[in-house]
C-alpha positions as CSV (number, residue, x, y, z in Angstrom):
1,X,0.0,0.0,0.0
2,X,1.4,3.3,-1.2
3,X,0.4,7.1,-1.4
4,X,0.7,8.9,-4.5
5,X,2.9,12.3,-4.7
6,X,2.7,15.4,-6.0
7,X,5.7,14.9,-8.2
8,X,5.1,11.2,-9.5
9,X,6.6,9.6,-6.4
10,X,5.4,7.4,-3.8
11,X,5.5,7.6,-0.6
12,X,5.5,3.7,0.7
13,X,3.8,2.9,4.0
14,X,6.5,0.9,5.1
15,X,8.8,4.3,5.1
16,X,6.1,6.5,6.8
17,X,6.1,3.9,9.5
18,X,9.9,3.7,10.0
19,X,10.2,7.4,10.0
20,X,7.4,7.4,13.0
21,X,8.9,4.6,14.8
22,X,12.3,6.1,14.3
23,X,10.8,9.1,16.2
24,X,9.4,7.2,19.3
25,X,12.5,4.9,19.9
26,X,14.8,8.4,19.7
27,X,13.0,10.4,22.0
28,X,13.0,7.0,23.9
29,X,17.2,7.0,23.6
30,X,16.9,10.7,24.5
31,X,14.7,10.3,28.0
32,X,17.6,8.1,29.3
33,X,19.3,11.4,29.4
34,X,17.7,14.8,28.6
35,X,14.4,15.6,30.9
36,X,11.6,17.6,28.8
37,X,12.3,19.8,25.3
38,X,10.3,17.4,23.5
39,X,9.1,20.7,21.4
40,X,13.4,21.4,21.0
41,X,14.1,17.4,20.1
42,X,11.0,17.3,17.6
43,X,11.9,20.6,15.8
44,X,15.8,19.2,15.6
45,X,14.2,16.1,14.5
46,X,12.2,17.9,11.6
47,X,15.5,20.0,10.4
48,X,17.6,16.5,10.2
49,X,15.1,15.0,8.2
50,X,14.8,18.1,5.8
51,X,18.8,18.2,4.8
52,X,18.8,21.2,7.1
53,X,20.4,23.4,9.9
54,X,19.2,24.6,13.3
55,X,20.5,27.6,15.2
56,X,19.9,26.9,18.9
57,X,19.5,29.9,21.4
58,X,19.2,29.6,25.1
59,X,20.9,30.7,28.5
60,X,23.9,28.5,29.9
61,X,23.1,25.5,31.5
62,X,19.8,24.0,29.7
63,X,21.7,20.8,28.6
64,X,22.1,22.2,25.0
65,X,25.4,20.3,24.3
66,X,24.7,17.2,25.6
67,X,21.2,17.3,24.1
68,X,22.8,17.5,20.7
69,X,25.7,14.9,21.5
70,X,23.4,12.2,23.1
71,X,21.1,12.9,19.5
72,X,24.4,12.0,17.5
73,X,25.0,8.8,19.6
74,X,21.5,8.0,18.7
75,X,21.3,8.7,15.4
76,X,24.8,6.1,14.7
77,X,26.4,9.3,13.3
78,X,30.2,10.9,13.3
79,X,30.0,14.0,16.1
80,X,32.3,16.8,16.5
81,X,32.1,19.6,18.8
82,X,33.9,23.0,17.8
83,X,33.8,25.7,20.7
84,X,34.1,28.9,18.9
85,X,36.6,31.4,20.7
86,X,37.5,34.6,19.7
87,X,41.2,33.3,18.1
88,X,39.7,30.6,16.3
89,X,40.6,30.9,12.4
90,X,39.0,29.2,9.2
91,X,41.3,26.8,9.1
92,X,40.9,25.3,13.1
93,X,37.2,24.2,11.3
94,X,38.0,23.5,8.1
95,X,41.2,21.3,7.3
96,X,44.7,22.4,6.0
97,X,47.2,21.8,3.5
98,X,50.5,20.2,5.9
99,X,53.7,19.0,3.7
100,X,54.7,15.5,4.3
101,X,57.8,13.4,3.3
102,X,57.8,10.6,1.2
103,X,59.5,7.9,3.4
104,X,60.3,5.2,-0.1
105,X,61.0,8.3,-2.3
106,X,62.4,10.3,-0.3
107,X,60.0,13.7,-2.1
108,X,57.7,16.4,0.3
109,X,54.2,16.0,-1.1
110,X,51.1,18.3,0.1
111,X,48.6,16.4,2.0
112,X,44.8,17.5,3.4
113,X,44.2,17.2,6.5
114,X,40.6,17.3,7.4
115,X,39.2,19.4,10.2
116,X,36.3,18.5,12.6
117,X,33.6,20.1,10.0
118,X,34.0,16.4,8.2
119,X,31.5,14.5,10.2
120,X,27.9,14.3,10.0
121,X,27.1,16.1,13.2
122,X,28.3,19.5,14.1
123,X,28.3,21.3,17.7
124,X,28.9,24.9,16.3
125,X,29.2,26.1,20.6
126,X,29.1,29.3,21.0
127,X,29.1,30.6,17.1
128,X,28.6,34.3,17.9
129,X,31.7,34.1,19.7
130,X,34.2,33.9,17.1
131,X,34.6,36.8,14.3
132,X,32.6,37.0,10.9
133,X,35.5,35.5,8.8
134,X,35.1,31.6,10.7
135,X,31.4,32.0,10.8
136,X,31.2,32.8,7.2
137,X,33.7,29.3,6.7
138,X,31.3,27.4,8.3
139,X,28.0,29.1,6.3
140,X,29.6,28.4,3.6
141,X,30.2,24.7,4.3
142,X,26.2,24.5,5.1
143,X,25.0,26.0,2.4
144,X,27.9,24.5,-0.1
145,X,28.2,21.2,1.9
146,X,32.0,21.3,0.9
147,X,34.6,23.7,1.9
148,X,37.6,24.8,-0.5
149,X,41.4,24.9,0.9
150,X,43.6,26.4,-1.8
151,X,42.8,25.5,-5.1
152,X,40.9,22.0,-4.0
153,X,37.3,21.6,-3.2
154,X,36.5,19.0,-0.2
155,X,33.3,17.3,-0.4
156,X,31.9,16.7,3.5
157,X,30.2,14.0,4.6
158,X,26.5,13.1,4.2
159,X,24.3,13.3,5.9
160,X,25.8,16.6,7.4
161,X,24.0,18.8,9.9
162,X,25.5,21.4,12.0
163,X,24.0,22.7,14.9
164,X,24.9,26.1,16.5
165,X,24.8,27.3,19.8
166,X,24.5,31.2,21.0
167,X,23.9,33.0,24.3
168,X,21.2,35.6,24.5
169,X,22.3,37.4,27.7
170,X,26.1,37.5,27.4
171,X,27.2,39.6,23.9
172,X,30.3,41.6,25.7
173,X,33.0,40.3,23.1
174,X,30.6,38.3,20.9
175,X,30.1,38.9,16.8
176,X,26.4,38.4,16.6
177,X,25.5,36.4,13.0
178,X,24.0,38.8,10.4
179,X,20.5,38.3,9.6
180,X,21.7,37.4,5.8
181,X,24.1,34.7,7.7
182,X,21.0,33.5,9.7
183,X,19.2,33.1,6.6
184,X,21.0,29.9,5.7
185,X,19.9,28.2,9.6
186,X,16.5,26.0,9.0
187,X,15.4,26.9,12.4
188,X,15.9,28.9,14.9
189,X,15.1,27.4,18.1
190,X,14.9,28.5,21.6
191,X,15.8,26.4,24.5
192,X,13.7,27.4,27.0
193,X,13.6,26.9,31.4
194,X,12.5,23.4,32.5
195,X,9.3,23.2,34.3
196,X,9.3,22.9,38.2
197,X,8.9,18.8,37.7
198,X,11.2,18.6,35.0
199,X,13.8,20.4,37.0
200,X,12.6,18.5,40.0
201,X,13.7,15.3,37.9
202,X,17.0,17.3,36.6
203,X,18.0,17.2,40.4
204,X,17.2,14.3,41.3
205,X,19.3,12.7,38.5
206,X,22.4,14.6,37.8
207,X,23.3,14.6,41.9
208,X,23.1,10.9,41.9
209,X,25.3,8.1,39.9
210,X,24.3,8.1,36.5
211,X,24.5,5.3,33.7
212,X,22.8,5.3,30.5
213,X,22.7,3.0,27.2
214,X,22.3,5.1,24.6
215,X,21.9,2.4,21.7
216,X,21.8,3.6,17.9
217,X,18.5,4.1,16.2
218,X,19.8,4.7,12.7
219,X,22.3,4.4,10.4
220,X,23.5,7.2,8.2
221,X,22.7,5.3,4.5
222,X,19.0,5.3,6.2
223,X,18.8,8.5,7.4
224,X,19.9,9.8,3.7
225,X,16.7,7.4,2.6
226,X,14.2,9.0,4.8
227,X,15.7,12.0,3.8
228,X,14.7,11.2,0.1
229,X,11.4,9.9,1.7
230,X,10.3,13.2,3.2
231,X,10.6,14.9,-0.1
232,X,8.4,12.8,-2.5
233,X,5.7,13.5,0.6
234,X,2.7,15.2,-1.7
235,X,2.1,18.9,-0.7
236,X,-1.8,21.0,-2.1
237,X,-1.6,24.2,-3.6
238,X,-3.5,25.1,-1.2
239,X,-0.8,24.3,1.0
240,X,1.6,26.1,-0.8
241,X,-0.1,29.1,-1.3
242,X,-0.6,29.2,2.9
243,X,2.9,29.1,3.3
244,X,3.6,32.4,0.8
245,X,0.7,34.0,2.4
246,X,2.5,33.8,5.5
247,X,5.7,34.9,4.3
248,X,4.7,37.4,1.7
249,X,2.9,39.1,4.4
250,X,6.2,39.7,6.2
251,X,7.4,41.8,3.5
252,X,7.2,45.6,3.8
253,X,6.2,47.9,1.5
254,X,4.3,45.4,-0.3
255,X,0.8,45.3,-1.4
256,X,-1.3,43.3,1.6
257,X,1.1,43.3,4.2
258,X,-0.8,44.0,7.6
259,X,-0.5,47.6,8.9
260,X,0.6,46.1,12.4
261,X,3.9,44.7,9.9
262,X,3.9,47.7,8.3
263,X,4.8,49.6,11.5
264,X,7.0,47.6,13.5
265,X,8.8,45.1,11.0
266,X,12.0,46.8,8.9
267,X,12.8,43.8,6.6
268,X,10.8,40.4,6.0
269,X,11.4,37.3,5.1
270,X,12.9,35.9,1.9
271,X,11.5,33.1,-0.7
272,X,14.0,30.4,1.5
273,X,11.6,30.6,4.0
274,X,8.7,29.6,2.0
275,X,10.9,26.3,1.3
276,X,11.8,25.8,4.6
277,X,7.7,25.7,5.8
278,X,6.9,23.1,3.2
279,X,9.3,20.8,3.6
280,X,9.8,21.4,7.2
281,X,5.9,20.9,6.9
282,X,6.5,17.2,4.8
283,X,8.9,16.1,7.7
284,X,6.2,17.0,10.4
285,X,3.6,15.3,8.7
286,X,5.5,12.0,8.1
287,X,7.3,11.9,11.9
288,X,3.3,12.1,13.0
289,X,2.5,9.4,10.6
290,X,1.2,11.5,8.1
291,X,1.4,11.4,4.2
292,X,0.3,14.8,3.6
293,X,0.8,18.0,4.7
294,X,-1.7,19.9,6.3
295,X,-1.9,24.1,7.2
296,X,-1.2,22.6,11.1
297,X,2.2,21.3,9.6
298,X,2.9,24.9,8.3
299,X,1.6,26.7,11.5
300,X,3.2,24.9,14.3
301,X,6.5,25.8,12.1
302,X,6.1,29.2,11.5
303,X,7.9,30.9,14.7
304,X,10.9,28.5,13.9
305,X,11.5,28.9,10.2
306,X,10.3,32.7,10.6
307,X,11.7,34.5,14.0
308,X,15.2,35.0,12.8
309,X,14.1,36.0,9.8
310,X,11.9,39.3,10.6
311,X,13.9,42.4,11.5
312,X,12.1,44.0,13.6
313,X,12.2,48.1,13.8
314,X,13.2,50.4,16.8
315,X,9.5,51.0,17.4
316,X,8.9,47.7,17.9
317,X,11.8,47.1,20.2
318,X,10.9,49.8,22.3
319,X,7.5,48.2,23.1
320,X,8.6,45.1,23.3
321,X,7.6,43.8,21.0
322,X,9.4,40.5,20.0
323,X,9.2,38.4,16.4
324,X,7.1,35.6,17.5
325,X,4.3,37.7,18.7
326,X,4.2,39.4,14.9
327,X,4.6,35.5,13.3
328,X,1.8,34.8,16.0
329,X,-0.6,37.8,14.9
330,X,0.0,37.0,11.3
331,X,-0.7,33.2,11.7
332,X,-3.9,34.1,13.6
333,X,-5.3,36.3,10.7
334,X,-4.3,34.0,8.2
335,X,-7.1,31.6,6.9
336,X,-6.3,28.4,6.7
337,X,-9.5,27.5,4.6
338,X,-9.1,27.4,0.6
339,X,-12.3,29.2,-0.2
340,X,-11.6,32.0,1.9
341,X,-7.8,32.6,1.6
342,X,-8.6,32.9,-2.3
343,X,-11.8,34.9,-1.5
344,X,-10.1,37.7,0.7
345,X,-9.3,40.6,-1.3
346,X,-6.1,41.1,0.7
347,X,-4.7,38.1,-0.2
348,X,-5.1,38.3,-4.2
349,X,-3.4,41.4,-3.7
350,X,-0.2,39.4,-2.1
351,X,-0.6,36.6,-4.6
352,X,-1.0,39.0,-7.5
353,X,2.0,41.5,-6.2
């Protein structure tokens, strides 16, 4: 039994299953170890299974690292952890040329020697902490999933996923990411306090003698098949268009944008983040056991794929006002029925402009 796609592929049953199941035994893996986030582990689940990359933001201390290292041991995958300091240089990420001697011949020959960016998961710690020119080497590794030393480009290894880290309270000394730089993150996820019983449970565990075995769920060569899996998962125009008219309303200046964007957003979101709703949207659907994506998919995504891609505008920060409340007040006025998102006048202006 199989569902038909969009594009003339099929979505089998069997792979909708494994991807669900998948889900269930790693957040099973992951309670051995991490109490709570289950909205953090699904979203990083959703980027993984969409080829993408998640920017993670949260104070010091809410089990970021080892959240994102117990996920690698999970997941059977290669895991590096680069803490970003002030002195590190491309290079310290990337791999460099070193000149070795040929011990039969006697002849110095140039050899590459790979830096911890070839794995499949990367621990960017602290990315706002080193300057623009070693961010910009490892943006260009996400975006280019290969990273050039001299002359020689240097495919990395797939499936490849990088995960960053930033503080929010502590910028004295940091080099915050540009929002064009941000751009290239999936999501951008926010870490937030445990409850009072999941801290409760944080207590009781981490002051006590602690073993876990973390066993691996799955192997790279099937998370690069699920990976194919999630995009032949069919998607509606109706869909689709849902997704702009979230997006396109974020633009300002432009014909249909809400007055309430008008006034406190300076720059809006870009066409990537209609592609990061819909197939962020096909991975939700099919870790829920879903083959088809519905306009829940693309809301309960929208403050991830969308917050650090809104700039908002002194007005706004002076009120207080913060991107998720905008994405929130723009996915409340949005309708998610067919007949009346093509019926509102507003809206054939933003699909017509």
């Amino acid at each position: 039994m199989s569902s038909q796609a969009g594009d003339g592929g099929r979505v089998e049953t069997a792979a909708i299953r494994k991807l669900e199941e998948a889900r269930e035994k790693i957040l099973g893996q992951l309670s051995q170890v991490i109490v709570g986030q289950e909205q953090v582990i699904e979203e990083l689940l959703i980027s993984l299974f969409s080829r993408g990359h998640c920017l993670l933001e949260g104070v010091p201390g809410l089990a970021k690292t080892l959240m994102i290292s117990t996920l690698s041991r999970t997941l059977n995958l290669s895991f590096s952890r680069i803490q970003f300091t002030p002195d590190l240089m491309p290079a310290d990420i990337t791999g460099t040329e070193i000149i070795e001697e040929n011990r039969s011949t006697g002849a110095r020959e140039r050899r590459f020697m790979e830096g911890p960016l070839f794995s499949n998961t990367i621990l960017a710690d602290e990315i706002n902490r080193t300057p623009p020119k070693t961010q910009a080497a490892l943006l260009e590794a996400m975006q280019e999933r290969q990273v050039t030393v001299g002359r020689v480009r240097h495919p990395l290894s797939d499936p490849f996923f990088v995960l960053a880290t930033q503080n929010p309270i502590e910028q004295e000394g940091t080099y915050p990411l540009p929002e064009a730089q941000q751009d290239r993150f999936m999501f951008k996820v926010f870490v937030d306090y445990p409850s009072f019983d999941e801290e409760f449970e944080i207590a009781r565990r981490t002051t006590a003698v602690q073993t876990d075995s973390i066993q691996p769920v799955l192997t790279a060569e099937e998370i690069l098949s699920l990976q194919r899996t999630v995009r032949e998962v069919p998607v509606t125009d109706h869909v689709i268009r849902f997704a702009l008219s979230l997006v396109r309303q974020t633009r300002v200046g432009r014909p249909g944008t809400p007055d309430f964007v008008q006034d406190m957003v300076s720059w809006g979101a870009g066409p990537r983040a209609v592609q990061f709703l819909i197939i962020g949207g096909k991975a939700r659907a099919l870790l829920h056991g879903r083959a088809h994506v519905s306009t829940d998919d693309i809301q309960a995504l929208a403050k991830p794929v969308l917050r650090h891609r809104l700039l908002v505008n002194f007005a706004a920060e002076s009120e207080g006002v913060t991107p998720d409340e905008i994405i929130q007040r723009l996915v409340a006025i949005t309708p998610t029925k067919e007949d009346e998102l093509s019926s509102d006048a507003r809206f054939k202006k933003i699909f017509a402009s």
